[in-house]
C-alpha positions in Angstrom: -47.1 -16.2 4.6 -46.9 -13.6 7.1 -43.8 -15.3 9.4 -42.2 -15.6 6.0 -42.4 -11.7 5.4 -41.2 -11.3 9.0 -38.3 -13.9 8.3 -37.1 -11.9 5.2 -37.7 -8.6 6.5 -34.8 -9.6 9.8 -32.8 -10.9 7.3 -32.4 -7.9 5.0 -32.4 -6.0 9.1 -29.4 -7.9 9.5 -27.8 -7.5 5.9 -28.4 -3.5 6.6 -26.3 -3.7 9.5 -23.4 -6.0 8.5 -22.9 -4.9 4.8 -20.8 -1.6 5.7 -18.8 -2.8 8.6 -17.8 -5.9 5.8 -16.8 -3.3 3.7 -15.0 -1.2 6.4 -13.2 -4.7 7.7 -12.6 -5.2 3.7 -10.7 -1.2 3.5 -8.8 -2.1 7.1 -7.2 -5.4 5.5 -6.7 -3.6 2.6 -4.6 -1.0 4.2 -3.1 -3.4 6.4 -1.7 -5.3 3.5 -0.7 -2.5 1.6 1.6 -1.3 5.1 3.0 -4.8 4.7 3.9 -4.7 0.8 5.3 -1.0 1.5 7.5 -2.5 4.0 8.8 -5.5 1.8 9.5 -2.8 -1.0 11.4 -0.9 1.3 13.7 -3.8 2.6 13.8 -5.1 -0.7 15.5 -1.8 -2.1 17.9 -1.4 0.5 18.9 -4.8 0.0 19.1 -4.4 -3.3 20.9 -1.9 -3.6 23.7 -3.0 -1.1 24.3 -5.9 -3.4 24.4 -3.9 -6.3 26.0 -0.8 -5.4 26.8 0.2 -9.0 23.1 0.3 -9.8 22.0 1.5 -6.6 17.9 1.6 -5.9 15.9 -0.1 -8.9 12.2 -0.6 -10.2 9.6 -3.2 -8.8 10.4 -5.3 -11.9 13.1 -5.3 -11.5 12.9 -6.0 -7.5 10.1 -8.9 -8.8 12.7 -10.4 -11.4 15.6 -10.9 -8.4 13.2 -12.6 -6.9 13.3 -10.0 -4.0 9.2 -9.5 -4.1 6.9 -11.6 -5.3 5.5 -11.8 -8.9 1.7 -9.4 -7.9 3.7 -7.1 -5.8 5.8 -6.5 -8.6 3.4 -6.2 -11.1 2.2 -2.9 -9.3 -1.2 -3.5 -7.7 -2.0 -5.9 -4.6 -4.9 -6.1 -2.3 -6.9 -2.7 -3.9 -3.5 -1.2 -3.7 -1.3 0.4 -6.6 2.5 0.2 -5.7 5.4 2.4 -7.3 8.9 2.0 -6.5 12.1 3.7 -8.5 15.2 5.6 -7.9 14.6 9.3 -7.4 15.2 11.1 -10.9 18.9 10.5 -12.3 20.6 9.6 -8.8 20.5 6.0 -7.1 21.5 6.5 -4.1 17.8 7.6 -3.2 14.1 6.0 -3.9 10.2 6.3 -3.3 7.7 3.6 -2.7 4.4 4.7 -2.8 1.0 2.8 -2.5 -2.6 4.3 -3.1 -5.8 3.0 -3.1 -6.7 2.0 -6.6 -10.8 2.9 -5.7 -10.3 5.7 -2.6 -12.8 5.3 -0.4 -13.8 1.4 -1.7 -10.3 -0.1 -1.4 -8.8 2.8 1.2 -8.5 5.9 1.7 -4.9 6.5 2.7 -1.8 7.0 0.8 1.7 5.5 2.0 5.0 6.2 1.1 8.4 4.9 2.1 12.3 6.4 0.9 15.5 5.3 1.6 15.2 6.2 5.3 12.9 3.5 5.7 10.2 5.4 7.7 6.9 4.3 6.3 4.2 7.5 6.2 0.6 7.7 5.6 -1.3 10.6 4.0 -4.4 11.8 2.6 -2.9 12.5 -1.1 -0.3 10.6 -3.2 3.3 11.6 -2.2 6.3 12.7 -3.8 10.1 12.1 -2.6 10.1 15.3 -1.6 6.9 14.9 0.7 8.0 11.9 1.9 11.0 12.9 3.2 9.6 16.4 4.3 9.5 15.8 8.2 6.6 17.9 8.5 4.2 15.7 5.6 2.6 13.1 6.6 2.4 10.6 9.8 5.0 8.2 10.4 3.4 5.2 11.7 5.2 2.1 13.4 7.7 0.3 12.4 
């Protein structure tokens, strides 16, 4: 009875230690991805656009019914992610992709953003076109 106590008392040792970094691992994929899908967005409007120049940038449905995205991406949320993409107010010969965690701190905890100059940004807050294409907002991170 005792080694059985001593068995179950390692394993929930073990569970202690493994549980958060599975979570962390869970928050790093989830960021990962959501680089990835901001990325996709990004080409995905410019292409748009440039075969469309009358209608210039667009919506994700409308990405997602060209068959530019696929069908989750354009549907908004991916991987813990919510996504945004549209033309900046009335004009469209600008746009803002955005993703943010859809739990912060359980799916992620950074924000990412993307415009027509297709540098990809992360933050601590949600971004607008404005502080996405502020060159002092943000940290651009590799393309």
């Amino acid at each position: 009875m005792i080694e059985l106590l001593i068995v179950v008392a390692i394993i929930l040792i073990i569970a202690a230690i493994a549980i958060p970094n599975l979570v962390q691992s869970k928050m790093a994929a989830n960021e990962a991805s959501a680089v990835g899908s901001i990325r996709t967005i990004t080409t995905s409007e410019i292409t748009y656009a440039s075969i469309n120049p009358s209608t210039g940038y667009t919506t994700l449905a409308n990405l997602g019914s060209a068959g530019m995205i696929d069908t989750t991406l354009a549907g908004g949320t991916k991987s813990g992610f919510t996504f945004t993409a549209a033309a900046n107010g009335t004009t469209t010969t600008q746009f803002l992709a955005t993703a943010g965690p859809v739990t912060p701190g359980t799916t992620g905890t950074n924000y990412y953003c993307s415009s027509e100059s297709a540098v990809i940004k992360r933050g601590t807050t949600t971004f607008t076109y404005a502080t996405c294409t502020d060159q002092t907002t943000g940290n651009p991170i590799g393309n």
